[in-house]
C-alpha positions as CSV (number, residue, x, y, z in Angstrom):
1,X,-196.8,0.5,-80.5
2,X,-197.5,4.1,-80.9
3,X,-197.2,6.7,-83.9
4,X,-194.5,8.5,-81.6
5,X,-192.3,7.4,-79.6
6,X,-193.4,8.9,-76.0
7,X,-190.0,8.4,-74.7
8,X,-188.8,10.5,-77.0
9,X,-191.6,13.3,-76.5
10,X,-191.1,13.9,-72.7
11,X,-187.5,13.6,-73.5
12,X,-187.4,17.0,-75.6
13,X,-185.9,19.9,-74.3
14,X,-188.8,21.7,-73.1
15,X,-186.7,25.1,-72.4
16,X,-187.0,25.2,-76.6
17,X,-190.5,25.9,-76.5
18,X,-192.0,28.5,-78.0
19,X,-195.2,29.2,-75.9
20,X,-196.0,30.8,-72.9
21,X,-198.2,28.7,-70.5
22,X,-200.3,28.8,-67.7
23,X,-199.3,26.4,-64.3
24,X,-196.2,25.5,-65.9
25,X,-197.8,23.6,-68.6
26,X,-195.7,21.0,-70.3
27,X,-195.2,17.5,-71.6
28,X,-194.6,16.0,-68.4
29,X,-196.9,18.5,-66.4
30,X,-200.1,18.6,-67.5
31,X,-203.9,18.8,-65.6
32,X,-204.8,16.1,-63.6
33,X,-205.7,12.9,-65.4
34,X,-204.6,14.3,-68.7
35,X,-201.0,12.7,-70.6
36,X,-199.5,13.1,-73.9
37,X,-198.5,10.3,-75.9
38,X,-198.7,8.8,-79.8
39,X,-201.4,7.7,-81.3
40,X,-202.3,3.7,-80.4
41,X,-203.6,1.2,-83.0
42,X,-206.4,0.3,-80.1
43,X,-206.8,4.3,-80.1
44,X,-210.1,3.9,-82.6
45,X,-212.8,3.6,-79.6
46,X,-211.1,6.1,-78.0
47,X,-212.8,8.9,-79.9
48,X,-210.2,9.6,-82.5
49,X,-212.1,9.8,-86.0
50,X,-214.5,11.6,-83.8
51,X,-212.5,14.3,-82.7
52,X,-211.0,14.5,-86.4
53,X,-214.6,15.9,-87.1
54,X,-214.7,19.0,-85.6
55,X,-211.7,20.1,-87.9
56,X,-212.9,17.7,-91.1
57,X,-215.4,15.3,-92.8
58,X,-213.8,12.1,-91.7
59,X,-216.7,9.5,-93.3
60,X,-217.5,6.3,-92.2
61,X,-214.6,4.7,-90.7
62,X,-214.7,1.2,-89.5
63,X,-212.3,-0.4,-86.9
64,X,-211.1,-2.6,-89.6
65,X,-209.9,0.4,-92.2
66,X,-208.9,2.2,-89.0
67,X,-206.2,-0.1,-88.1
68,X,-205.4,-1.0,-91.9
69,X,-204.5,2.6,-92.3
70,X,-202.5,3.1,-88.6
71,X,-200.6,-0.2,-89.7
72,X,-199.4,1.6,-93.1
73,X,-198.3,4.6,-91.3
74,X,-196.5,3.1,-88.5
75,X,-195.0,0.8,-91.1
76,X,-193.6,3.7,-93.1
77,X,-192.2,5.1,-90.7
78,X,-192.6,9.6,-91.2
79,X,-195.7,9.5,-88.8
80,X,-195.5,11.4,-85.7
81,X,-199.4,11.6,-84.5
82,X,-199.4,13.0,-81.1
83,X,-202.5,12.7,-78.7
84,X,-204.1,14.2,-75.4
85,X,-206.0,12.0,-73.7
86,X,-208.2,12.2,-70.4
87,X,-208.5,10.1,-67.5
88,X,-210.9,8.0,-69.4
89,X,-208.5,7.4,-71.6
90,X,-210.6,9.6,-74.0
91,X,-208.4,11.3,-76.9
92,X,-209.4,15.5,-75.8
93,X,-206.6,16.2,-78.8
94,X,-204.3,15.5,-81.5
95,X,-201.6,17.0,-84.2
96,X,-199.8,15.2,-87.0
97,X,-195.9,15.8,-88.0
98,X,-195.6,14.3,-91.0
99,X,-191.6,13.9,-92.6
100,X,-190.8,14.4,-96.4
101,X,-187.3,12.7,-97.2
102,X,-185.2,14.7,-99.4
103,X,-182.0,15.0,-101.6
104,X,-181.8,18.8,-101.0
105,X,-180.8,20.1,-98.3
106,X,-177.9,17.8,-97.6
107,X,-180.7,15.2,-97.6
108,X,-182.8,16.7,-94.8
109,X,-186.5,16.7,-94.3
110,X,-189.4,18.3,-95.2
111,X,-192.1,18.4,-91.8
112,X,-195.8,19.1,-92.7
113,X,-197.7,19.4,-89.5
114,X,-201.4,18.4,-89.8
115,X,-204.6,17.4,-88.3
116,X,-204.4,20.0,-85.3
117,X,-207.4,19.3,-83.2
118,X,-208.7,20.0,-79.8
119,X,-212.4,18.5,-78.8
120,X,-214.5,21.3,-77.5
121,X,-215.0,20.3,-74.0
122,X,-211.2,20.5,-73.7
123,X,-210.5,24.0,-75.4
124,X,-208.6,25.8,-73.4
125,X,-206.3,24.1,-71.7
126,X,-203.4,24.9,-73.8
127,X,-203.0,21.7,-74.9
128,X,-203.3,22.4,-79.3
129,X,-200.2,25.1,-78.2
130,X,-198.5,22.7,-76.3
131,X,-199.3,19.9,-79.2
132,X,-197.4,22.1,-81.5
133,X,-194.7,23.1,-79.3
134,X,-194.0,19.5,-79.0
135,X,-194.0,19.1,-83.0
136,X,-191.8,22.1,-83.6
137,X,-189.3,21.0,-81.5
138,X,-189.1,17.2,-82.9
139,X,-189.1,18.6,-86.1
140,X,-185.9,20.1,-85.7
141,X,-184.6,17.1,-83.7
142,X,-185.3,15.1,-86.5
143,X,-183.6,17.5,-89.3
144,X,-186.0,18.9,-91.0
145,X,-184.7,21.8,-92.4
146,X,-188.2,23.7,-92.9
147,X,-192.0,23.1,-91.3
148,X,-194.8,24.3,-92.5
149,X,-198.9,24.0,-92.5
150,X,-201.8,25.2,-94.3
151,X,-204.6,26.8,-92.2
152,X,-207.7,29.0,-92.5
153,X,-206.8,32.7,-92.0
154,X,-208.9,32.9,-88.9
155,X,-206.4,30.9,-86.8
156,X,-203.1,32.9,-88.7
157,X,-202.3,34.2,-85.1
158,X,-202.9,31.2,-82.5
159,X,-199.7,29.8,-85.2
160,X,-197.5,33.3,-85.1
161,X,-198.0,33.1,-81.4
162,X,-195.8,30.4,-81.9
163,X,-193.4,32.1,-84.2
164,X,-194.7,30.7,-87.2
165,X,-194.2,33.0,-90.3
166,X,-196.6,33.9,-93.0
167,X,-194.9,33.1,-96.1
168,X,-196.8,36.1,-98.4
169,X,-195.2,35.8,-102.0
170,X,-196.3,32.1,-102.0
171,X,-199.8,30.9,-103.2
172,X,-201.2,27.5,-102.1
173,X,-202.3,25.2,-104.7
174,X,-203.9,22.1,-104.9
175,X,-206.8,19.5,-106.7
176,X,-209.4,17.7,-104.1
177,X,-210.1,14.5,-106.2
178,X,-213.0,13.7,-103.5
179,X,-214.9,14.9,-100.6
């Protein structure tokens, strides 16, 4: 089982994508011994929480709490955790969609899109922009009727390269309850 459906990823219209990429970069084209898929509960040795570090403090997580957690996301069901991985079967990257349900909107969805990480030794190859394009375009498959993500203002324009809009009038608030 997988945190998205790969199927359904190399199934997307690819002609909706936002990005411009080198070598015809896509889904079902990418460098040799490199593939997109969804996250795998055995995905824990493969380097995940690892690569989560360059963007975050992850902590000490153990292969037990590791597949405690993938097990409550795949069981809910609004998980769409998309992965890069070598010809090791090493993860090189990673980005989240994550769905809201709602009543407004004609009971649409809300997409959050998290957690977009690329190990160093694979920077760039495209594959966070190609991560993203991949998100975008599921998210509107799936109905959500707005997308959004929070990000430090040094990387504002890798996201408006992809058409993503500063929202200016609107302030970000939050409360951390831990580290």
């Amino acid at each position: 089982m997988e945190l998205c459906n790969t199927k359904q990823l190399l199934d997307i219209d690819w002609n909706r994508a936002r990005g411009k990429y080198k070598n015809n970069l896509s889904p079902t084209n990418l460098p040799e011994g490199y593939k997109v898929r969804g996250l795998r509960r055995c995905d824990y040795g493969r380097g995940y929480c690892e690569l989560l570090g360059f963007l975050t403090k992850v902590g000490d997580v153990t292969e037990d709490m590791f597949t405690k957690q993938y097990d409550e996301m795949a069981k809910c069901g609004t998980y769409h955790i998309l992965v890069v991985v070598d010809d090791n079967d090493r993860i090189a990257a990673t980005a989240t969609l994550v769905l809201e349900h709602k009543f407004i909107h004609r009971t649409a969805m809300r997409g959050r899109i998290e957690d977009v990480c690329v190990h160093p030794d694979h920077q760039g190859k495209q594959f966070g922009k190609l991560l993203l394009d991949i998100l975008i375009i599921l998210a509107e498959d799936l109905n959500c009727y707005k997308l959004s993500l929070d990000c430090d203002t040094s990387v504002l324009g890798f996201y408006q390269k992809l058409n993503l809009k500063l929202k200016e009038d609107h302030k970000f608030m939050y409360e951390k309850f831990f580290e």
